[in-house]
N, C-alpha and C positions, 0 to 999 in steps of 0.2 A: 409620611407618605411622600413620594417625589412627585415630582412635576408631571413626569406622561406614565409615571405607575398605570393610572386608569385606561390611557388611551391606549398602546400598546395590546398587540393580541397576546391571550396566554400562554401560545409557544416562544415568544419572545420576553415574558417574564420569568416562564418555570427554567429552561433551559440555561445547560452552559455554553461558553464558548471553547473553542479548539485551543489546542496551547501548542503552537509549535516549536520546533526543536529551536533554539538559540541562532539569530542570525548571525550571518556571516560577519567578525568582526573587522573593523576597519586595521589595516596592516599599520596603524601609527597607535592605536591602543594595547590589540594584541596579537603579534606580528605572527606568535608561532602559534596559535590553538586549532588544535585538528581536530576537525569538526566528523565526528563520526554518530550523532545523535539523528540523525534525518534520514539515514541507507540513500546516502545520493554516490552518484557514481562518483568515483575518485578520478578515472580519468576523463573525464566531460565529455561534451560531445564528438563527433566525428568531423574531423577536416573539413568533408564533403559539406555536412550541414555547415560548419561555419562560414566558408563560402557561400554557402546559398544564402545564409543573413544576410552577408554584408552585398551579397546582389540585389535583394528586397528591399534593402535599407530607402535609397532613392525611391522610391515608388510609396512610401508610408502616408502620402498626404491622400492616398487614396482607398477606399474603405476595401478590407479584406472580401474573399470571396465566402459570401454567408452562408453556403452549402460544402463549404471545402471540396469542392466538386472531385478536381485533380487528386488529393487525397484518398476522397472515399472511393474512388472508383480504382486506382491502386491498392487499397486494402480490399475491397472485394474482388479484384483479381487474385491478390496471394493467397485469401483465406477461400476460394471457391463459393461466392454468395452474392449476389445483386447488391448492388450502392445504394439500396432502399433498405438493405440489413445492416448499411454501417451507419452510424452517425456518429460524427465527431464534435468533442467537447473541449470546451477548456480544464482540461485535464479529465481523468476518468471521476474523481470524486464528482463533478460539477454534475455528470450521468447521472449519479447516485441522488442526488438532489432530483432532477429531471424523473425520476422512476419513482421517488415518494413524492411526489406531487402531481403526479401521472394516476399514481395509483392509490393510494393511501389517503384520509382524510380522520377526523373524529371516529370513535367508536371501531375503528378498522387498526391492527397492528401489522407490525413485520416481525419475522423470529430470526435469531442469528446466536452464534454462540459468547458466550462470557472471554474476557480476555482475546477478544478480536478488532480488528479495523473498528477504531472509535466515530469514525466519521458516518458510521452506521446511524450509532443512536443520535447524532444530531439533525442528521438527514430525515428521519421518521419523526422527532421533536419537530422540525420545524413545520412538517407539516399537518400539527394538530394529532399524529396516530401514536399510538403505544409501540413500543420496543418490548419485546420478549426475550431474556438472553438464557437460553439453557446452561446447564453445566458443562466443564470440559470433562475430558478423560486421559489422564496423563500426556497434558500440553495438546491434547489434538481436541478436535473435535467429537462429540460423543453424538452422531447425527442420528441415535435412536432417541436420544432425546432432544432432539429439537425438530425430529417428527411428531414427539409427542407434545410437544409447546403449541403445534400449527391447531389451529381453531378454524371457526365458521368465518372469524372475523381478521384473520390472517390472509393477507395479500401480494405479501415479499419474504422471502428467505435468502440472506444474505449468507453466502459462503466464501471464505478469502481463504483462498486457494495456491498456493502457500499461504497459511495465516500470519498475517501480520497482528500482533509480533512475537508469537513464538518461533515463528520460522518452519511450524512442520508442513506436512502436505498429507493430504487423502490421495489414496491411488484411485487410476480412471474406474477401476472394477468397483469400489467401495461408490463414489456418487453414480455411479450406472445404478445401483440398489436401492439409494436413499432418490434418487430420480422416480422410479419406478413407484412410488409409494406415496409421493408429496402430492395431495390433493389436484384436481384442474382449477381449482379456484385460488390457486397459487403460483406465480411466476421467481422462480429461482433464478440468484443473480451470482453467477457466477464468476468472482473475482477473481483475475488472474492477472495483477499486475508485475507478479514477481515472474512471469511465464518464461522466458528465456535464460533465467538461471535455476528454475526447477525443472524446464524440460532437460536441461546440460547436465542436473544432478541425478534425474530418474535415466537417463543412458548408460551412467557411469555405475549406479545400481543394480542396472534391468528388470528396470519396473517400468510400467508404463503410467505418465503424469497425466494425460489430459487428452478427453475425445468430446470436449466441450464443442469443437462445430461441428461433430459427427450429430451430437443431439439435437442440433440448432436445424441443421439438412432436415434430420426426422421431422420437424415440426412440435419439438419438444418445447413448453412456456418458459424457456431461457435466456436471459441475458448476460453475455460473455462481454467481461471490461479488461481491456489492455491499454497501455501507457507509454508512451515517450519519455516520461521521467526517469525511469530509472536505466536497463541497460543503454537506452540510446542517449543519454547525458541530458537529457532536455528539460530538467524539472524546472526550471528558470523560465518556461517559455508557456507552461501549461497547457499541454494539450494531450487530450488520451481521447478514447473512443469506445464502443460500444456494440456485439455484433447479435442482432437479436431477431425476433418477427419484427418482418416490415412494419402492419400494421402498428406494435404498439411504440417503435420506434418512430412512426407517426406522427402519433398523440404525447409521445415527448417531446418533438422536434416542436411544439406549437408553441411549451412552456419552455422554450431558450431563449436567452437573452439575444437581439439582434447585431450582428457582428462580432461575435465574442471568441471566435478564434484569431487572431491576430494574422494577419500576411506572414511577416516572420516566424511565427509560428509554422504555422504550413508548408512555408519552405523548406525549413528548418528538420519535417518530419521527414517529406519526403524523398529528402536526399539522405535522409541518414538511413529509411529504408534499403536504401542503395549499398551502403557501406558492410558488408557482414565481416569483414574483415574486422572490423572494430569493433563487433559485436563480437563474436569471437575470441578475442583480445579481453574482453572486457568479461565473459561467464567464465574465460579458461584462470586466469587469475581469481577469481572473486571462487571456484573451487579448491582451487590449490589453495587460497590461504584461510578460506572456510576454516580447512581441515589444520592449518596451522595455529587460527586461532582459537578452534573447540581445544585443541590439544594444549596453547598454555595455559589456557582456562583452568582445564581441569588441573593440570602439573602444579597448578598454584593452589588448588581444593576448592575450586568451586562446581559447580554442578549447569553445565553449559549443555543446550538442547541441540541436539544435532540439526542442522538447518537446510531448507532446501531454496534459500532467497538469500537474497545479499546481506544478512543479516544473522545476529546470533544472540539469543535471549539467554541469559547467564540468570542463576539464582546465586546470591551473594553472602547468604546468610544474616543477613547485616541489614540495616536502616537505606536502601538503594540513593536514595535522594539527597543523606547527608554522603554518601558516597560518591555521585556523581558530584557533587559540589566540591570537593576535594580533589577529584579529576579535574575538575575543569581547574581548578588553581596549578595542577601540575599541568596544562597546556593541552587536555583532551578533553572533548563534549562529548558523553555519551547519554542518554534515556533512561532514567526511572520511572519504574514501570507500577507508580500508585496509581495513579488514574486506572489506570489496567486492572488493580484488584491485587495486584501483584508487586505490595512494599517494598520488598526483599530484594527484587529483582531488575537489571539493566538491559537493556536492548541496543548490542554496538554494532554498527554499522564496519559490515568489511570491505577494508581499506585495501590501501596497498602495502607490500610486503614493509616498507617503514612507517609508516603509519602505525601498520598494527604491531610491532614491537615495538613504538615509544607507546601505545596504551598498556598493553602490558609491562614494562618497564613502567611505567605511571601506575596504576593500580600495582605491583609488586612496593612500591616505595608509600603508598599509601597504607599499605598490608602491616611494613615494616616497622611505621613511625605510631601504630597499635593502634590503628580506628578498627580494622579488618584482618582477619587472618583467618581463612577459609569459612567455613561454618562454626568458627568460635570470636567471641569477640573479647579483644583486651580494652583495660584499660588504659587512655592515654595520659603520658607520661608531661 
């Protein structure tokens, strides 16, 4: 028995911790490894925001603004909703904390599907409730059954919208129906951190991705999470936000930490709201080379999920993790997806057009020296 075993609450015994993707290495260890394990943007932020950092910068001896005021009242001007429907976080996961511990406690769960956003099940662990994960249905969501998961004692349904990490998306008509049916004693949270390159990918479809503030307007029990991380470069800075009912965006504002958005941060967001040109830049690439990299995926025989997020979950046939370990020695970091349920399988973040053909040249040369070679596996020599 250890030292504070006994002391310790039970969600801080039973519980794991998050495993994230491989830090950035130091250019005197490993000069070339392209890091494509994490779906962070390849091309960073935008000019405008890094100017606005280094404007902030002098002023850091003095505490950030604790309501993001200038922030939230810019995103409820673009997204049509009162600055009592936005709250902004240190990143959108931190939300996600703030919403089970808002809502969720002992005896009380949240339902969400299998092989989605892991940050789910920690977020309801931490705070004492059960996690419910239904099944999927060829890589998407099967949201007939994770209606039928929702109980008396169900309080949150998380839906990641593109999921992460499969990559796929439910169109706006399919959650209009699974909306329609989810108890009132349940508040649906509606992830959409991938929104701006699944809105870019359902244009180019013609399908339509998301009328998540159409439901929000209604007075439907939703809460919509968007991010700075990923198209706007900013994941180094943590900060996302949240668009939901005032009132219970309230009763989560009570449970944040004090000053926990950073000045820089802030800055940082609001100037890059500014920038669409580098938003722009940044979803018209990350399509174009989506579709180049499902395609050498597949050319090489693997079984690669067509994606609508900067990202692309491949099935490998193969042991995923002695696999990614052999990437990373040939100079690329990609995600194995055991934690996910999903052995077999990698999760590579789309890069830029060089990037993504040294992974593929990386993985073709690991194919060849006989760990992997499509859905058959050789022996190595």
């Amino acid at each position: 028995m250890s030292r504070f075993f006994d002391l310790v609450s039970k969600p801080a015994r039973d519980m794991g911790g998050y495993s994230p993707g491989a830090p950035a290495p130091s250019r005197e260890v490993r000069p070339q490894l392209i890091k494509l394990d994490s779906n962070e943007n390849p091309f960073g932020p935008s000019p405008r925001a890094i100017e606005a950092m280094r404007s902030t910068l002098a002023a850091v001896n003095t505490y950030p603004d604790d309501n993001c005021s200038l922030l939230r009242h810019k995103l409820a001007t673009e997204h049509g909703l009162r600055p009592e429907q936005v709250l902004v976080t240190p990143g959108s996961t931190a939300l996600l904390g703030l919403l089970c511990q808002t809502l969720l406690g002992p005896a009380l769960n949240a339902v969400t599907s299998q092989r989605s956003f892991i940050v789910y099940s920690l977020a309801v662990h931490a705070a004492g409730a059960h996690v419910i994960e239904a099944p999927m249905r060829d890589d998407t969501f099967d949201l007939d059954a994770i209606l039928a998961a929702i109980d008396a004692n169900t309080r949150l349904a998380f839906l990641a919208n593109p999921n992460n990490p499969t990559g796929t998306m439910v169109e706006a008509a399919t959650v209009e129906r699974f909306l329609a049916r989810v108890p009132g004693h349940v508040v649906v949270v509606l992830d959409e951190a991938y929104y701006e390159f699944a809105l870019h990918f359902a244009a180019q479809r013609g399908v339509t991705y998301s009328r998540s503030l159409d439901y929000l307007r209604q007075g439907a029990s939703v809460v919509v999470l968007r991010t700075f991380s990923k198209a706007h470069g900013l994941a180094g800075l943590r900060v996302g936000y949240g668009l939901g009912p005032a009132e219970l965006l309230g009763y989560c504002a009570r449970m944040r930490n004090t000053f926990s958005v950073s000045s820089v941060a802030q800055s940082a967001a609001l100037a890059a709201l500014d920038d669409q040109e580098h938003i722009q830049r940044v979803v018209e690439n990350n399509a174009l080379q989506a579709e180049a990299l499902w395609q050498g995926l597949n050319d090489l025989g693997y079984r690669a999920v067509p994606t609508s997020a900067n990202f692309i979950c491949c099935d490998l046939g193969e042991d995923a993790a002695a696999v990614s370990r052999r990437l990373q020695d040939e100079g690329v970091g990609v995600r194995p997806l055991g934690p996910w349920g999903a052995p077999n399988c990698i999760r590579v973040t789309i890069g830029t057009p060089a990037q993504n053909a040294a992974f593929l040249n990386a993985l073709r040369r690991v194919a060849e020296r006989g760990f992997i070679v499509g859905s058959q596996t050789l022996a190595e020599s």
